[in-house]
C-alpha positions as CSV (number, residue, x, y, z in Angstrom):
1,X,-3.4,-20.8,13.2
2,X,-5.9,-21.4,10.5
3,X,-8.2,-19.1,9.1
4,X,-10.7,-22.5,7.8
5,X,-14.2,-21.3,10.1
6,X,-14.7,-25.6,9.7
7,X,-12.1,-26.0,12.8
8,X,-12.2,-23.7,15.5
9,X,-10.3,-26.0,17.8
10,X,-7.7,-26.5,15.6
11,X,-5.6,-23.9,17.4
12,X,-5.3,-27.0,19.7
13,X,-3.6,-28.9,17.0
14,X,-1.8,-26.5,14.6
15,X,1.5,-24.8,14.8
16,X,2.9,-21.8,12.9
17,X,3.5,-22.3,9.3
18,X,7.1,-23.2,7.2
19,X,8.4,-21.6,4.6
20,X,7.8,-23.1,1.4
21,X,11.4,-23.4,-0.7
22,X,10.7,-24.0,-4.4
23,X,8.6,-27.3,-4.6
24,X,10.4,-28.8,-1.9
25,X,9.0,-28.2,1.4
26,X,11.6,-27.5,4.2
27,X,11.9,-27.8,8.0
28,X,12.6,-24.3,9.7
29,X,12.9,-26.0,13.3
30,X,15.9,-24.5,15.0
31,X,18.0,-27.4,15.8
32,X,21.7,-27.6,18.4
33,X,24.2,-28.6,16.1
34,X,25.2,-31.4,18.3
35,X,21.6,-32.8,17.8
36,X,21.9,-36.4,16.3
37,X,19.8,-36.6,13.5
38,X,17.9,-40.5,12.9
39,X,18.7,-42.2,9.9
40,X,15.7,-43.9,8.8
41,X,16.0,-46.7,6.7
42,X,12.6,-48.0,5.0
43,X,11.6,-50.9,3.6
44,X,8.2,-51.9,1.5
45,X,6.9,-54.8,2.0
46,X,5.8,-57.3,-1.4
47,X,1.9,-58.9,-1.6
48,X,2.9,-62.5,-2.1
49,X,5.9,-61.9,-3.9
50,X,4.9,-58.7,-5.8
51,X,6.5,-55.1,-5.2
52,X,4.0,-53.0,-4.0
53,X,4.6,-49.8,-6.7
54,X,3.1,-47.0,-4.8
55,X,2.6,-48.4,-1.1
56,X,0.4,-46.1,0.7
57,X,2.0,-47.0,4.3
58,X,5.5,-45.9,3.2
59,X,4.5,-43.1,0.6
60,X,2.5,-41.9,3.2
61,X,3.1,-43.1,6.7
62,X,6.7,-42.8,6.7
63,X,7.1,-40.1,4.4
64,X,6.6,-38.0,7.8
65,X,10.0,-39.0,9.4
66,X,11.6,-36.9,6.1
67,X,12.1,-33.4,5.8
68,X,11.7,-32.2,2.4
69,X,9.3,-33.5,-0.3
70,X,9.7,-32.6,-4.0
71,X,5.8,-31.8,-4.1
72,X,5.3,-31.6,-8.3
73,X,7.0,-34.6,-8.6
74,X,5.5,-36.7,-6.0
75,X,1.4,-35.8,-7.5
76,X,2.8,-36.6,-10.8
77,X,3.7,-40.2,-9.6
78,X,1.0,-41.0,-7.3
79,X,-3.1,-40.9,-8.0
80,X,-4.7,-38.0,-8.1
81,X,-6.8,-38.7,-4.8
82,X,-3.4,-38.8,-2.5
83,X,-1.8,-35.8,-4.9
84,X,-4.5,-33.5,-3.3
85,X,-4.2,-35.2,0.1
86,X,-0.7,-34.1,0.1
87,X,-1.0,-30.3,-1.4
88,X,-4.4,-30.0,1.5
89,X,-3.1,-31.4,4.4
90,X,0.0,-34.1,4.8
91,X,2.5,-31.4,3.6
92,X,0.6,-28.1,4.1
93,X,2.6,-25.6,6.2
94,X,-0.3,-24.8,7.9
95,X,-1.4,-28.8,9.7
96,X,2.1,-29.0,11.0
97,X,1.0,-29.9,14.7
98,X,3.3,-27.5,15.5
99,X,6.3,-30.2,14.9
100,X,6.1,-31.0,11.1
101,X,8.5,-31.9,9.4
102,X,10.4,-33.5,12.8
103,X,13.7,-32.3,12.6
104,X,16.1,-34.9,13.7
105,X,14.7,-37.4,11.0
106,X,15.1,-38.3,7.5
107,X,14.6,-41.4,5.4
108,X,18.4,-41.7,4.1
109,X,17.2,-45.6,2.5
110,X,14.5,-47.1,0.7
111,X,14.3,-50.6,-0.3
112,X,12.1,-52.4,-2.6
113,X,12.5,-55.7,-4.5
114,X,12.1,-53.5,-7.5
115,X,15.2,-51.3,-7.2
116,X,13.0,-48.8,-10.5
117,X,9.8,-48.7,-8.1
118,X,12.4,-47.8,-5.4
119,X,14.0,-45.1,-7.4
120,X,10.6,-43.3,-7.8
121,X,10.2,-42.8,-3.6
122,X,13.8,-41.3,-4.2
123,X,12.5,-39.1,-6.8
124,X,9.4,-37.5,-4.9
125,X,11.7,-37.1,-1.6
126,X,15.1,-35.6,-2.1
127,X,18.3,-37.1,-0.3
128,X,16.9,-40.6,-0.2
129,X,18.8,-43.3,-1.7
130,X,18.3,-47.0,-3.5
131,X,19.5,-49.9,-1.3
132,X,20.6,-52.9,-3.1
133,X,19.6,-55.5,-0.1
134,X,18.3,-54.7,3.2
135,X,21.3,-56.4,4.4
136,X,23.5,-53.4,2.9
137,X,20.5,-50.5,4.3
138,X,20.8,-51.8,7.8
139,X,24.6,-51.0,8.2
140,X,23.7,-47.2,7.6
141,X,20.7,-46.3,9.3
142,X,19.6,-46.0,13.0
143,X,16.5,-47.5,12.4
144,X,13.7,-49.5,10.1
145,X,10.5,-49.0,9.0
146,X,8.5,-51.7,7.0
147,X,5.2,-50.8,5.8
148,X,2.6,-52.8,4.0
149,X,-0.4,-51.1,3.0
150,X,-2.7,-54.8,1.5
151,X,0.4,-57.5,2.2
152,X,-0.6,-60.5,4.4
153,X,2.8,-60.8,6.3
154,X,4.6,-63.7,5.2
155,X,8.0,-61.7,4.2
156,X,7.9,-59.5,7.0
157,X,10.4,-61.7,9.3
158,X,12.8,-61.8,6.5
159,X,12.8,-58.2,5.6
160,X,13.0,-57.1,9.6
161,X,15.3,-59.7,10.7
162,X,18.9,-58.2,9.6
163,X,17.8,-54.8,11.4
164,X,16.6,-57.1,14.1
165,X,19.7,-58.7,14.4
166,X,21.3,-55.1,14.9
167,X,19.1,-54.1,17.7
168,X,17.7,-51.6,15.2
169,X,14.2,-49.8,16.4
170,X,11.9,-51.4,14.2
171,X,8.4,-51.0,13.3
172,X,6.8,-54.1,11.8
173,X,3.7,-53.1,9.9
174,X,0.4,-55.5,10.6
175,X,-0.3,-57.9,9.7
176,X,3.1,-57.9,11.5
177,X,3.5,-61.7,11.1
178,X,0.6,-63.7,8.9
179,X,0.0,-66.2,11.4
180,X,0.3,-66.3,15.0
181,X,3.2,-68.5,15.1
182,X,4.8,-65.4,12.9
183,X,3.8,-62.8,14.9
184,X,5.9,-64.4,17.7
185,X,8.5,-65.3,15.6
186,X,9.3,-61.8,15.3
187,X,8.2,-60.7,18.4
188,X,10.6,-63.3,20.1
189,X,13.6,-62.1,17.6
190,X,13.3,-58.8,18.9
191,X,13.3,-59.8,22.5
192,X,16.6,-62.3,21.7
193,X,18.4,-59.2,19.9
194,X,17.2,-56.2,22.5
195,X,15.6,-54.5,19.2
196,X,12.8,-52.3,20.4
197,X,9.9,-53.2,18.0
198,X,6.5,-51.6,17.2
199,X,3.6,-52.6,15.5
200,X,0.5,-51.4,15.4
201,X,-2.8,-50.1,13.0
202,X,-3.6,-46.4,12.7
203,X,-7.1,-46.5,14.6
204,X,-4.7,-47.2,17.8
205,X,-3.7,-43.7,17.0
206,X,-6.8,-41.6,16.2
207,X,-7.6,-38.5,18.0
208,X,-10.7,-40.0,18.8
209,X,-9.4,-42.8,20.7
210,X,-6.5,-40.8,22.4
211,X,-9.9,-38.9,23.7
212,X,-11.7,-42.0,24.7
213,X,-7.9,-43.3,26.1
214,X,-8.0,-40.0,28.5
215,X,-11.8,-40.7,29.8
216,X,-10.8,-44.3,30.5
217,X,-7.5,-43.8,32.7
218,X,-9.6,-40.8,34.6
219,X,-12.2,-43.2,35.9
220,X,-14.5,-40.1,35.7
221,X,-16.9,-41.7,33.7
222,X,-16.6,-45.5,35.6
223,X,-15.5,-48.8,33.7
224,X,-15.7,-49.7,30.1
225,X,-19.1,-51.6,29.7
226,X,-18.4,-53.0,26.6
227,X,-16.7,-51.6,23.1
228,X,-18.8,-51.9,19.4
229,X,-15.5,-51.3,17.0
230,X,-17.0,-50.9,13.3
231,X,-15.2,-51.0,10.1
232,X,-17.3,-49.7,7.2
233,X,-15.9,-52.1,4.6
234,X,-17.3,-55.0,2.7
235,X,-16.2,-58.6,4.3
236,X,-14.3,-61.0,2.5
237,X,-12.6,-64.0,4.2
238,X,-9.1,-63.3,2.5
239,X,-10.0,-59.2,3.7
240,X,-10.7,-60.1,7.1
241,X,-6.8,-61.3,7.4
242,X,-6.1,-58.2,6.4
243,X,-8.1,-55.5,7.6
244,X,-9.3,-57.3,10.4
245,X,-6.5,-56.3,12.2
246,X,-7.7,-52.7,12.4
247,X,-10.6,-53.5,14.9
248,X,-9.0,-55.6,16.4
249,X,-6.6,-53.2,17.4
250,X,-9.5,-50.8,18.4
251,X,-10.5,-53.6,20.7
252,X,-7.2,-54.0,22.3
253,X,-6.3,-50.3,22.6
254,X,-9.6,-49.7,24.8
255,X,-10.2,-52.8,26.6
256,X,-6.5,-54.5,26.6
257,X,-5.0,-58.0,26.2
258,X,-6.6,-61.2,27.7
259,X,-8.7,-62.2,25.4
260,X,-10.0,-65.6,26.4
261,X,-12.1,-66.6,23.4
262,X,-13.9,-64.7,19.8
263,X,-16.7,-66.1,17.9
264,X,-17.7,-64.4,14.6
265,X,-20.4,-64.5,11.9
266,X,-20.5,-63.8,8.3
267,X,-23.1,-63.3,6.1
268,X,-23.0,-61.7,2.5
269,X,-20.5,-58.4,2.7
270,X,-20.8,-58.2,6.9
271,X,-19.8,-60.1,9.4
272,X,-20.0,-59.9,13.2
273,X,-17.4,-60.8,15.9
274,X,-17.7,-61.0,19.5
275,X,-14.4,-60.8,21.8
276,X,-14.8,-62.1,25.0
277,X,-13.0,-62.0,28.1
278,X,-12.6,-63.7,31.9
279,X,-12.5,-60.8,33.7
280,X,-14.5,-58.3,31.9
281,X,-17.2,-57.1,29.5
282,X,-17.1,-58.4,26.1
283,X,-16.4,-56.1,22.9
284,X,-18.1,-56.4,19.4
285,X,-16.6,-55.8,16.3
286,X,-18.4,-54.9,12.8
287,X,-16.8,-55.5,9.7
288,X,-19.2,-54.0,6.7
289,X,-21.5,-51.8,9.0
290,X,-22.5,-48.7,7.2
291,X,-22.2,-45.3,9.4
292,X,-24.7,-42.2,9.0
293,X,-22.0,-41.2,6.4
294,X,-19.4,-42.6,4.9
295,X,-16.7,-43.1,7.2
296,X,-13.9,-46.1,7.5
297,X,-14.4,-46.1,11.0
298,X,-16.8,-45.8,14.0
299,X,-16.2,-46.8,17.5
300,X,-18.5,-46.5,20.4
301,X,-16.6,-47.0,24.0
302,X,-19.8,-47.9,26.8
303,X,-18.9,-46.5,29.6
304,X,-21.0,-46.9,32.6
305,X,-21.9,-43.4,33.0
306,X,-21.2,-42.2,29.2
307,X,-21.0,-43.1,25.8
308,X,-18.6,-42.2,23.8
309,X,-18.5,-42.2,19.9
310,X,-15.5,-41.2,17.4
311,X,-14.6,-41.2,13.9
312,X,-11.2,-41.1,12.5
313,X,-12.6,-37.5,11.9
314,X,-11.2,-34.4,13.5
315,X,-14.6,-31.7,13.2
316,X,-16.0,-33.7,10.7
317,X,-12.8,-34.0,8.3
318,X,-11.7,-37.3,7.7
319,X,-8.4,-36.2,5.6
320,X,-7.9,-34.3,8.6
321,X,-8.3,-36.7,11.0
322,X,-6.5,-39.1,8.8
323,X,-3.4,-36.8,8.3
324,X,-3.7,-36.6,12.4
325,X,-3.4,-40.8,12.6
326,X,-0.3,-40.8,10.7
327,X,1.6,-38.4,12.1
328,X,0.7,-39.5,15.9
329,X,2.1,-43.2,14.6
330,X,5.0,-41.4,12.9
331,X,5.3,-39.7,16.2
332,X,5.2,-42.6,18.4
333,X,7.6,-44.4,16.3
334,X,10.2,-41.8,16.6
335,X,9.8,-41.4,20.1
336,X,10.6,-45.1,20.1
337,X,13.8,-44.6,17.8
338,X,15.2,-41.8,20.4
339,X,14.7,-43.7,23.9
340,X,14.4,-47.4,22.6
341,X,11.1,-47.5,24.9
342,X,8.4,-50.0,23.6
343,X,5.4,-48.4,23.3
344,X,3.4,-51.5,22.5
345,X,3.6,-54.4,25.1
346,X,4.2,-57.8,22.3
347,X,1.4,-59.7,24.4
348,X,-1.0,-56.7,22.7
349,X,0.7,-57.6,19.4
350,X,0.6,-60.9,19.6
351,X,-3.3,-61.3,20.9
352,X,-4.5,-58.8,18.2
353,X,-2.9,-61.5,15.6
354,X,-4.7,-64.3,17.6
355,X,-8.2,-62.6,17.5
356,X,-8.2,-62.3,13.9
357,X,-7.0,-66.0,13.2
358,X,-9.8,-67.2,16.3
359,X,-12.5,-65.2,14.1
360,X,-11.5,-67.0,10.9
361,X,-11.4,-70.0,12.7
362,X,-15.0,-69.8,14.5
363,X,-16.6,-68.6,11.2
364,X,-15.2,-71.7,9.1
365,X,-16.8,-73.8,12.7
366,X,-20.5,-72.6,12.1
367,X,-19.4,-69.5,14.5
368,X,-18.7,-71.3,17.6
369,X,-16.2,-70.0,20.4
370,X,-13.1,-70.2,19.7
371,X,-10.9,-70.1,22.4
372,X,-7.3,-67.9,21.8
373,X,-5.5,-70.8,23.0
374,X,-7.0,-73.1,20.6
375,X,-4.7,-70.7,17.7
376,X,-1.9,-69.2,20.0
């Protein structure tokens, strides 16, 4: 349990600590010897045609499906922000969750289209090897994980498509396709080949929204009135494509797919989006609203007796809360691997693509409704 006076709830979250080993930090989860252990196979996505050198979603998200990490070495290649990010919290024996590192796991592949940048994820996490091609990776793991922390999309179909074919467990990271005719492409792939698939953004995993997930489906607190999903980040049109997706996904975690139309609104580094529905109460979305503090994040869920508000913070620490986001996905994705259940219907996928492209579209059309079929 921690001794930090900052969380006293954390007993809620925390497990007992590992044993450090050297600078590489070991799992001491008892495990039956006939326990299959998942070979992960992962893959980093390129930003129009460009390796991505130290890509934050694999270097970070997926780095939690591995069991040892060669700490020294891994601050010495990355930035000195994620460096103590790592030593405070991602591999601290005491913010384990009580299942850190997951034992039947480990990244046994990594493939980038710059074999040297690939070498230096091999370096920082011991046991993990080069791959040549994905087509060569995909005969030796149990399953794939693409991550893309700035891409756009446009080589995810190639790089998931061999695993795909396999009827690997996949996750696809988002944008999961760049357009919406991508975004089924893969989708449909999947489906053809029986390859449970998973995309998704981190906010669907906060342990804000998991809160505001439990007062929904208890009706304690009536319907959702209406969501606000902010994004403290300057707007850009080519940004929007990008990290659009990640209210978007607030939006469709809460309030769910249908979408029957968005309009949006842009002026200088903030735009406004409104996501309507037939059925049901509309939900905003902010891109570029400042919070009381800086924060990426805030969401406010309307209830009709309550409202609720949440950070990606967990007591007011976003690295905490952060660290919290990435291991649930981890989590959820592994869970996937081990009963090839979907956690993600692909109409959720596929509508969280089409609200982004509908936005772009209405604020090119002097904001005017766009209707999701008009882009699906």
């Amino acid at each position: 349990m921690s001794d930090d006076p900052r969380f006293p709830r954390r007993q809620l979250l925390l497990g007992s600590a590992l044993v450090l080993s050297g600078t590489a930090i070991s799992p001491t989860v008892a495990r039956a010897e006939n326990e299959k252990t998942y070979r992960i196979g992962v893959i980093s996505a390129n930003i129009r045609g460009k390796s991505q050198p130290r890509n934050g979603h694999t270097w970070h998200f997926a780095q939690y499906l591995h069991p040892t990490v060669n700490i020294d070495v891994y601050c010495k290649l990355v930035d000195p922000g994620s460096a103590e990010f790592f030593r405070k919290y991602v591999r601290n024996p005491k913010f384990t969750f009580d299942q850190l590192p997951f034992a039947d796991t480990k990244i046994t592949h990594y493939y980038d289209s710059d074999p040297a940048v690939a070498a230096k994820f091999c370096e920082a996490f011991p046991g993990v090897q080069v791959a040549k091609s994905v087509d060569e990776m995909v005969d030796q793991v149990d399953a794939i994980w693409l991550g893309d922390a700035s891409g756009y999309g446009e080589d995810h179909f190639d790089l998931v498509a061999p695993g795909l074919k396999k009827g690997l467990p996949t996750f696809c990271d988002k944008p999961i396709g760049e357009t919406v005719a991508g975004t089924r492409k893969i989708l449909e792939f999947a489906k053809q080949h029986k390859a449970p698939i998973m995309s998704s953004s981190l906010f669907r995993h906060e342990w804000g929204m998991e809160a505001a997930l439990r007062k929904r489906d208890s009706g304690e607190f009536g319907s959702i009135q209406y969501v606000i999903a902010g994004v403290q980040s300057g707007y850009s049109d080519a940004g929007w494509m990008v990290y659009g997706q990640h209210p978007a996904w607030t939006v469709m975690t809460l309030m769910g797919p249908g979408v029957d139309a968005v309009s949006m609104y842009a002026r200088e580094n903030a735009a406004h989006a409104m996501v309507t529905y037939k059925d049901r109460m509309p939900a905003e979305i902010w891109f570029g609203r400042p919070n009381p503090k800086c924060e990426y994040c805030h969401t406010e869920v309307h209830f009709q007796k309550q409202k609720f508000e949440f950070t990606a913070s967990i007591e007011n620490d976003f690295w905490y809360g952060h660290h919290y986001e990435m291991f649930r996905m981890a989590a959820t994705f592994r869970e996937m691997v081990k009963t090839r259940r979907e956690p993600i219907p692909h109409q959720e996928i596929l509508e969280v693509t089409a609200i982004v492209h509908a936005a772009a579209k209405s604020r090119n059309e002097q904001s005017r409704l766009v209707k999701l079929t008009e882009v699906m």
